[in-house]
N, C-alpha and C positions, 0 to 999 in steps of 0.2 A: 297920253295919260288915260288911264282904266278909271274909268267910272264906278256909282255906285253902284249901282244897278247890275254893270257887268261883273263887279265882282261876287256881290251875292247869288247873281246867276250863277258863276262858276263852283263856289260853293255848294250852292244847291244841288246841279249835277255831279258832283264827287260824292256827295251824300246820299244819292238815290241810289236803294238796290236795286230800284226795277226803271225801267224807262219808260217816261213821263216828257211832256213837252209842255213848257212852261207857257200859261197864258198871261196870271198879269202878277205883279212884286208891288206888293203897296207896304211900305214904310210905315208902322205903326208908330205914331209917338205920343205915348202918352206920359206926361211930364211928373203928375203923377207915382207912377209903378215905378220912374225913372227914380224918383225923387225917393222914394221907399227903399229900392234895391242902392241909391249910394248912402241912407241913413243905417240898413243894413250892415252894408262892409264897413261902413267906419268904425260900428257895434263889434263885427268879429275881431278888426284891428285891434280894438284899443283892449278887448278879450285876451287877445292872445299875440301881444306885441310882436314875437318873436318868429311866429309864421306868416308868411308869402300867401296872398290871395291873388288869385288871376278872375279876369272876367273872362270867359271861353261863348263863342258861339259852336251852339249845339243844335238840334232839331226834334222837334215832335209833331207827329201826324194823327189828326184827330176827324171826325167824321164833321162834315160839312154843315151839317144841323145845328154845332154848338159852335159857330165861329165866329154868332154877335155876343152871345154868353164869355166865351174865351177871351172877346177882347176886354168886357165890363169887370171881367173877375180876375183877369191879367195869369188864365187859366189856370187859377184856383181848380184842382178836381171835385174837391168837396163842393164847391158852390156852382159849378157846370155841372154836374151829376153826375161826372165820369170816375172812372175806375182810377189809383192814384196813379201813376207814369211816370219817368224819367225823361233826359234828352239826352240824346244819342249823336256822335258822330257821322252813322249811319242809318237812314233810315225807309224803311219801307211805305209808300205813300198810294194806296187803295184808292178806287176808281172815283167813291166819294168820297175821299178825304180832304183836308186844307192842310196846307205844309207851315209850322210855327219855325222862324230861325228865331230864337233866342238870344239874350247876353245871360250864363249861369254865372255865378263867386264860386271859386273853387279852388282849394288848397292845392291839388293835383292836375295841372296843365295836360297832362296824357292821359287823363281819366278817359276813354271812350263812350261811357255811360255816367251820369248823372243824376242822382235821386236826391233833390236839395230838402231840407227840412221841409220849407216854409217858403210862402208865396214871395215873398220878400226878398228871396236868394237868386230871384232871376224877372227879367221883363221881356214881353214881347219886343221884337226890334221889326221881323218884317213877317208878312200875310203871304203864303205864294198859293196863287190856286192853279187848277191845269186843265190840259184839254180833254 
């Protein structure tokens, strides 16, 4: 049986465009941003009865500076200072970067890219940093 760990790891590397060696995967849970993103989808559901929402893990890589900010603002870009961003199926993760795997809501399961409204529309799942 595959683990959690192993599978995010696997993930991870399918996501990386550049090669990276993973030092640690810490599980974010904040019950929280949890609790927001399923008040959310129930909000789109009962919106718009008639379409399909999926939760997709997706990826964002941010500079390692704002990675206690990213976790308290559940990376809000306006309230981390940073520029606004999407998550990506693919992504590129720089020498100081921290790697976000995500759960987005999203009508389009094959979307590759993701730019959700609202903080709401997605929560941290795991932290990965590297060597």
């Amino acid at each position: 049986m595959i683990s959690e760990y192993e599978t995010i790891e696997k993930e991870v590397y399918n996501a990386l465009e550049n090669n990276r060696s993973i030092k640690q995967i810490k599980r974010i849970q904040n019950i929280y941003d949890l609790g927001q993103l399923l008040i959310r989808e129930q909000f789109l559901i009962t919106k718009n009865p008639s379409a399909t929402y999926y939760r997709e893990r997706r990826f964002v890589a941010i500079p390692s500076d704002y990675y206690e900010l990213a976790l308290r603002h559940n990376l809000d870009h306006r309230r981390c200072g940073l520029v606004q961003f999407g998550f990506s199926t693919k992504v590129y993760c720089g020498g100081d970067s921290i790697l976000f795997a995500v759960q987005v809501i999203n009508k389009y399961p094959s979307d590759n890219y993701i730019e959700p409204k609202n903080s709401h529309e997605y929560f941290i799942d795991y932290a990965i940093s590297f060597y």
